[in-house]
C-alpha positions as CSV (number, residue, x, y, z in Angstrom):
1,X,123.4,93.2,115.0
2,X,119.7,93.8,114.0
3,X,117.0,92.7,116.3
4,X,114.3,94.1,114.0
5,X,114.1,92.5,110.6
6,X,114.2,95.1,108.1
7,X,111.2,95.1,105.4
8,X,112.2,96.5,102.2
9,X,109.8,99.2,100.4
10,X,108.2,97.0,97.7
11,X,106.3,100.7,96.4
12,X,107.9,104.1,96.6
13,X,106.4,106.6,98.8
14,X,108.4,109.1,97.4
15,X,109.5,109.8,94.1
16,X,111.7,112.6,92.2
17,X,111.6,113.2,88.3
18,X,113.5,114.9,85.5
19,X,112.8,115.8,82.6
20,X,116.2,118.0,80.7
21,X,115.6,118.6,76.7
22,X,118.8,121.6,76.1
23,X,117.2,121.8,72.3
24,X,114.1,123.0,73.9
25,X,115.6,125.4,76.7
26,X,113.6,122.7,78.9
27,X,114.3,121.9,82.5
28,X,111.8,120.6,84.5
29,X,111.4,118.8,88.0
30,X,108.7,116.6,89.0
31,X,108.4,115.4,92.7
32,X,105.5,113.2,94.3
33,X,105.6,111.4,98.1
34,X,103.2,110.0,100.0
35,X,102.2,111.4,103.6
36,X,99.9,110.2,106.2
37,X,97.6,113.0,107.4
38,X,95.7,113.6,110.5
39,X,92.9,112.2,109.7
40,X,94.0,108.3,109.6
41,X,94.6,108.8,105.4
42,X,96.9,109.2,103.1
43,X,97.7,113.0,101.0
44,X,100.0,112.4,97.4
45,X,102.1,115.8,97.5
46,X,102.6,116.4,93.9
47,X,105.3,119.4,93.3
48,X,106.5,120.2,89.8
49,X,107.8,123.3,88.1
50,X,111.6,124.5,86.4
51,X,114.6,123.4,87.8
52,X,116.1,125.9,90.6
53,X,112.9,127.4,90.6
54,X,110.4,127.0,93.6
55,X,107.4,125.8,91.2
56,X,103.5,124.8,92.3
57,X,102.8,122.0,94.8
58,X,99.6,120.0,95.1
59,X,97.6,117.8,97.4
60,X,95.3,115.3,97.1
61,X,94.0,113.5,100.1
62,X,92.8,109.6,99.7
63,X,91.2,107.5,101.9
64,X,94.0,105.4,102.7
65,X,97.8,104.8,101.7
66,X,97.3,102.5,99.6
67,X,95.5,104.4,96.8
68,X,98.2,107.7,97.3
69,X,100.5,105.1,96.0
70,X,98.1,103.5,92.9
71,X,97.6,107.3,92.3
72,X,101.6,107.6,92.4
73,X,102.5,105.2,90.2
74,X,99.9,106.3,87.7
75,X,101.5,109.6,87.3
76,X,105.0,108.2,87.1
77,X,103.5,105.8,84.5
78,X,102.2,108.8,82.4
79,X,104.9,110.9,83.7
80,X,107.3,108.4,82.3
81,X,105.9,108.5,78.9
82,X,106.1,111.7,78.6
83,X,109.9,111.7,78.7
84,X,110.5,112.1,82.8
85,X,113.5,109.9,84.2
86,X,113.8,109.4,87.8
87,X,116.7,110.7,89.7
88,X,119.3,108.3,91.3
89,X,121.3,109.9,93.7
């Protein structure tokens, strides 16, 4: 039995995106979480590049968690539109 009671993540923290187009020889990943840093905010690692390759990574630090994830649903907004689908495992 659980003594704790389990909160369910209302906003991902992390996130991983495909976008596969064969037509176009187009294979790309797109991967974004959100990490506290050590300086009592928040950093959005953004990572992105071809499948199976190692691609580029980026950080951006905000003030506090809560706008990483505004800033991470943003980008899967436009992300999204742009013909990205989120992986399921």
């Amino acid at each position: 039995m659980l003594d704790q009671p389990v909160q369910l993540e209302v906003f991902p923290t992390d996130l991983h995106l495909r976008r596969i187009d064969p037509a176009c020889n187009m294979r790309r990943f797109y991967r974004m979480s959100v990490q506290p840093d050590l300086f009592g905010g928040a950093c959005l690692v953004r990572e992105w590049g071809r499948i199976g390759f190692r691609g580029q990574m980026l950080v951006e630090r905000h003030d506090d968690e809560g706008k990483a994830v505004t800033a991470l649903m943003k980008l899967s907004a436009a992300k999204t539109r742009r013909g990205y689908r989120a992986v399921t495992d």
